[in-house]
Backbone bond lengths (Angstrom), bond angles and torsions (degrees), N, CA, C in turn:
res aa  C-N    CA-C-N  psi(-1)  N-CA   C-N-CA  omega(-1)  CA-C   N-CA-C  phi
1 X - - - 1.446 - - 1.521 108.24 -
2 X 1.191 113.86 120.00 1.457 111.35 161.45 1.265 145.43 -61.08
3 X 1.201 137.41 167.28 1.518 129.42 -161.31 1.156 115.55 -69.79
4 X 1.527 114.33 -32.00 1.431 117.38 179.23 1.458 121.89 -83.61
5 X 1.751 114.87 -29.03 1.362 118.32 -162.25 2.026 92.61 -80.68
6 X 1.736 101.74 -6.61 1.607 108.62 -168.77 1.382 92.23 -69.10
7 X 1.549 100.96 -66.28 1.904 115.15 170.80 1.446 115.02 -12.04
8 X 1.570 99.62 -68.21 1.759 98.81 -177.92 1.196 123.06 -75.25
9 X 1.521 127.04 -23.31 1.314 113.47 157.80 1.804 144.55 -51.40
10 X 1.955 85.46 -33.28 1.242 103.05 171.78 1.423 117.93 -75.26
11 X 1.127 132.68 -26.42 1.861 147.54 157.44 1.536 111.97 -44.47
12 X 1.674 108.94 -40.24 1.634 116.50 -154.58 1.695 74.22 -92.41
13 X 1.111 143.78 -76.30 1.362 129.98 -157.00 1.191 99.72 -56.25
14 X 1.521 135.35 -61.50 1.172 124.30 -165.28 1.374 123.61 -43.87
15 X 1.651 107.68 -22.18 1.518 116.28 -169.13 1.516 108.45 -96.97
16 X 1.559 115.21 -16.97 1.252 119.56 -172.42 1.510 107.50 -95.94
17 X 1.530 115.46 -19.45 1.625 128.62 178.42 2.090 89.44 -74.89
18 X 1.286 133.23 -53.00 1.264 116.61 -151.18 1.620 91.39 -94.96
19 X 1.357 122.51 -2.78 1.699 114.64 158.69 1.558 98.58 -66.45
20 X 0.976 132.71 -40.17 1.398 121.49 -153.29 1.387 108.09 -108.65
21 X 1.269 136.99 -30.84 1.010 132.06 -175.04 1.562 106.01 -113.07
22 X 1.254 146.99 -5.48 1.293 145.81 178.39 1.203 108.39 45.02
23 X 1.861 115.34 -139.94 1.389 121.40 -158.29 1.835 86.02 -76.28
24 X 1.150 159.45 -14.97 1.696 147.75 143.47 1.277 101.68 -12.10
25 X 1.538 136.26 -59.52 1.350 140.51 -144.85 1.522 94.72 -71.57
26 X 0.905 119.77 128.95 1.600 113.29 150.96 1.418 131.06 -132.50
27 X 1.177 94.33 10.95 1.928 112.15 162.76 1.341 116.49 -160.73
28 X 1.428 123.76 -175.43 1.000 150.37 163.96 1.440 139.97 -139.09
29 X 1.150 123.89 91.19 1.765 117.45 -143.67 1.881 99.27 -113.57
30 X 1.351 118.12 116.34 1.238 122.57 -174.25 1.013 112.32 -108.06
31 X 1.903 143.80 148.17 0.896 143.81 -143.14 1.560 127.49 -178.44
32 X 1.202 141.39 137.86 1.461 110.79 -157.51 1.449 123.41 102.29
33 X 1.326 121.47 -174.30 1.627 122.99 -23.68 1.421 114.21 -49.47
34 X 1.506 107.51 133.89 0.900 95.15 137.50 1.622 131.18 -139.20
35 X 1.865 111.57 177.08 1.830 102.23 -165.72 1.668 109.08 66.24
36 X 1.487 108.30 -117.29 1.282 143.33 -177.57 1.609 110.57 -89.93
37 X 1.143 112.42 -8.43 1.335 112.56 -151.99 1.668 107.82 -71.96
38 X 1.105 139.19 139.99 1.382 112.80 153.38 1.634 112.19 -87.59
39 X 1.484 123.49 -37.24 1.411 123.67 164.09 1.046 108.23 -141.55
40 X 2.000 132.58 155.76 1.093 128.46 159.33 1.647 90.21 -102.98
41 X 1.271 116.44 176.12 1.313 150.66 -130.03 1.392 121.52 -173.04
42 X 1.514 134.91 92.54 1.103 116.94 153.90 1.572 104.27 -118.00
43 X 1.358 112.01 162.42 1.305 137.36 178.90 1.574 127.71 -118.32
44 X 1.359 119.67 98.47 1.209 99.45 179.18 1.061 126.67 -112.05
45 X 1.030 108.73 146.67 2.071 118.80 -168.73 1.590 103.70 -104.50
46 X 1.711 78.15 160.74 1.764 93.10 -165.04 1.622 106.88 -70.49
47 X 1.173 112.79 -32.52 1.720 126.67 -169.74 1.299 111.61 -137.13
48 X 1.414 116.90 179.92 1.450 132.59 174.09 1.491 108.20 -84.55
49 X 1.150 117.81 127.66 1.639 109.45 167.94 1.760 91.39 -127.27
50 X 1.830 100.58 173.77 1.821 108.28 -169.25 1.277 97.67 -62.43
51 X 1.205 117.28 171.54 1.523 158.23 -162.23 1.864 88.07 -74.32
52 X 0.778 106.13 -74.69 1.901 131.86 -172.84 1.657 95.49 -53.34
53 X 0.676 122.97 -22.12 1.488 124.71 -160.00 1.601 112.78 -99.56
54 X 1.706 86.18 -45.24 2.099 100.36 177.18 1.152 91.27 -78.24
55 X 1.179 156.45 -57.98 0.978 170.57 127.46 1.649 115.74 43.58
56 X 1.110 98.98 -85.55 1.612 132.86 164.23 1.822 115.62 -55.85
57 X 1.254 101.67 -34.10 1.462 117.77 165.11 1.109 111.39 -55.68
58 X 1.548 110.97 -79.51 1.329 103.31 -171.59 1.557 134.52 -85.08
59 X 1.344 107.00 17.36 1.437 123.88 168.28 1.899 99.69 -76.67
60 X 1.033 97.29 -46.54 1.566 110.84 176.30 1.692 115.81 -32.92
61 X 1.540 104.37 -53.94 1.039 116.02 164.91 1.354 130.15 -88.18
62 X 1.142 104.04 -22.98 2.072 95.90 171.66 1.421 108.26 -93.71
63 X 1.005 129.64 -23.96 1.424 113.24 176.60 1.379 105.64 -70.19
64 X 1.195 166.67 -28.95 1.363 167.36 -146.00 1.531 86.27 -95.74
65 X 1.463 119.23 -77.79 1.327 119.11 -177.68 1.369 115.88 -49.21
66 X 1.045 122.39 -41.21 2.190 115.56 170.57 1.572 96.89 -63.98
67 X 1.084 139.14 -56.45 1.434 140.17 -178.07 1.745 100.41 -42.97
68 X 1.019 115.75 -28.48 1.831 108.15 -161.06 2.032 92.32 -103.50
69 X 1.127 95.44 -9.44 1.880 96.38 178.59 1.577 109.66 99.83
70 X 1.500 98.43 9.97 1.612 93.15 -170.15 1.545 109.10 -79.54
71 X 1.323 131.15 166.35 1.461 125.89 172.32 1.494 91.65 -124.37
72 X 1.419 102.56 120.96 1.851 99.73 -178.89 1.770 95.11 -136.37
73 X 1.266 110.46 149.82 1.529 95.64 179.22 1.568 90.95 -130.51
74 X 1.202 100.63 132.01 1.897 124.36 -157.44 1.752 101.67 -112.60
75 X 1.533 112.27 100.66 1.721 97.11 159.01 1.507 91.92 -120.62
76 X 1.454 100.09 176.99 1.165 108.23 171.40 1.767 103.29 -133.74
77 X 1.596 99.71 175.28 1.641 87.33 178.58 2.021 96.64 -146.46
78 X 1.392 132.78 -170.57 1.113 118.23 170.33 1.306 89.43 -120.37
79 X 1.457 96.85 149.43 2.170 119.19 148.80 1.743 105.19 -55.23
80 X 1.279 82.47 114.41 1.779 79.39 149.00 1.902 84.55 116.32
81 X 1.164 89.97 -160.15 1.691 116.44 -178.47 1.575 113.74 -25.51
82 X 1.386 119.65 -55.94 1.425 140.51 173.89 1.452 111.72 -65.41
83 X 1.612 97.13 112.69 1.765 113.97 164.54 1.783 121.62 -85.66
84 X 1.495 89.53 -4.36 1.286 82.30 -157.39 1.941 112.84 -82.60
85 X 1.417 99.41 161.74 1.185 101.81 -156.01 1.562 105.22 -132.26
86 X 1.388 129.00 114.38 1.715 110.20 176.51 1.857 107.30 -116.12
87 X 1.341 138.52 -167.72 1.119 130.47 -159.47 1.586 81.44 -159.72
88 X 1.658 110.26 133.21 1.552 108.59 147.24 1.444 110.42 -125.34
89 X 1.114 119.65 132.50 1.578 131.16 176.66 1.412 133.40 -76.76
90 X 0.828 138.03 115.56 1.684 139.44 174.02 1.339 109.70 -63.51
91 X 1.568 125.90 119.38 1.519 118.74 177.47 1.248 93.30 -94.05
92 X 1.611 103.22 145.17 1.770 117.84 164.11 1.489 114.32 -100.12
C-alpha cells in the first residue's frame, strides 16, 4: 500500500470512527502494517458503553473496510479505569 492510499485509509476510518462514536471518541491511534496487516487501529473512548452497542459500532466500521478489500485490525480500549483491550480483524 502506498503512502498516500495509507493517508486515505486513515481519513475513511477516522471519519467512520467519529460517525459512530461522536464526542465518545477521543483518539485515534494508527499503527502498522503489520504481517498482513494493511493498518492496526485502536480507538479509545471516553467511557464504557453496553456490550451490544460497541459491538454494533464497530462492525459499522469494519465491515465497510473488509467490503473495500482492506485488512485493518480494529480494538478499542476505554480512558480511565479500564485496561482492557479487544481487536477485530478484517479478512482479505
Amino acid at each position: 500500500m502506498r503512502a498516500l492510499e495509507r493517508k486515505a485509509l486513515k481519513q475513511c476510518i477516522t471519519n467512520l470512527a467519529n460517525e459512530q462514536f461522536g464526542d465518545l471518541l477521543k483518539d485515534v491511534r494508527f499503527s502498522g502494517p503489520f504481517e498482513e496487516e494493511d493498518l492496526d487501529v485502536d480507538l479509545i473512548l471516553r467511557k464504557r458503553i453496553p456490550f451490544n452497542e460497541l459491538g454494533a459500532k464497530l462492525l459499522n466500521i469494519y465491515q465497510p473496510l473488509e467490503k473495500e478489500g482492506y485488512n485493518v485490525l480494529i480494538g478499542h480500549k476505554f480512558d480511565g479505569r479500564s485496561k482492557k483491550k479487544t481487536k477485530w480483524k478484517t479478512k482479505s
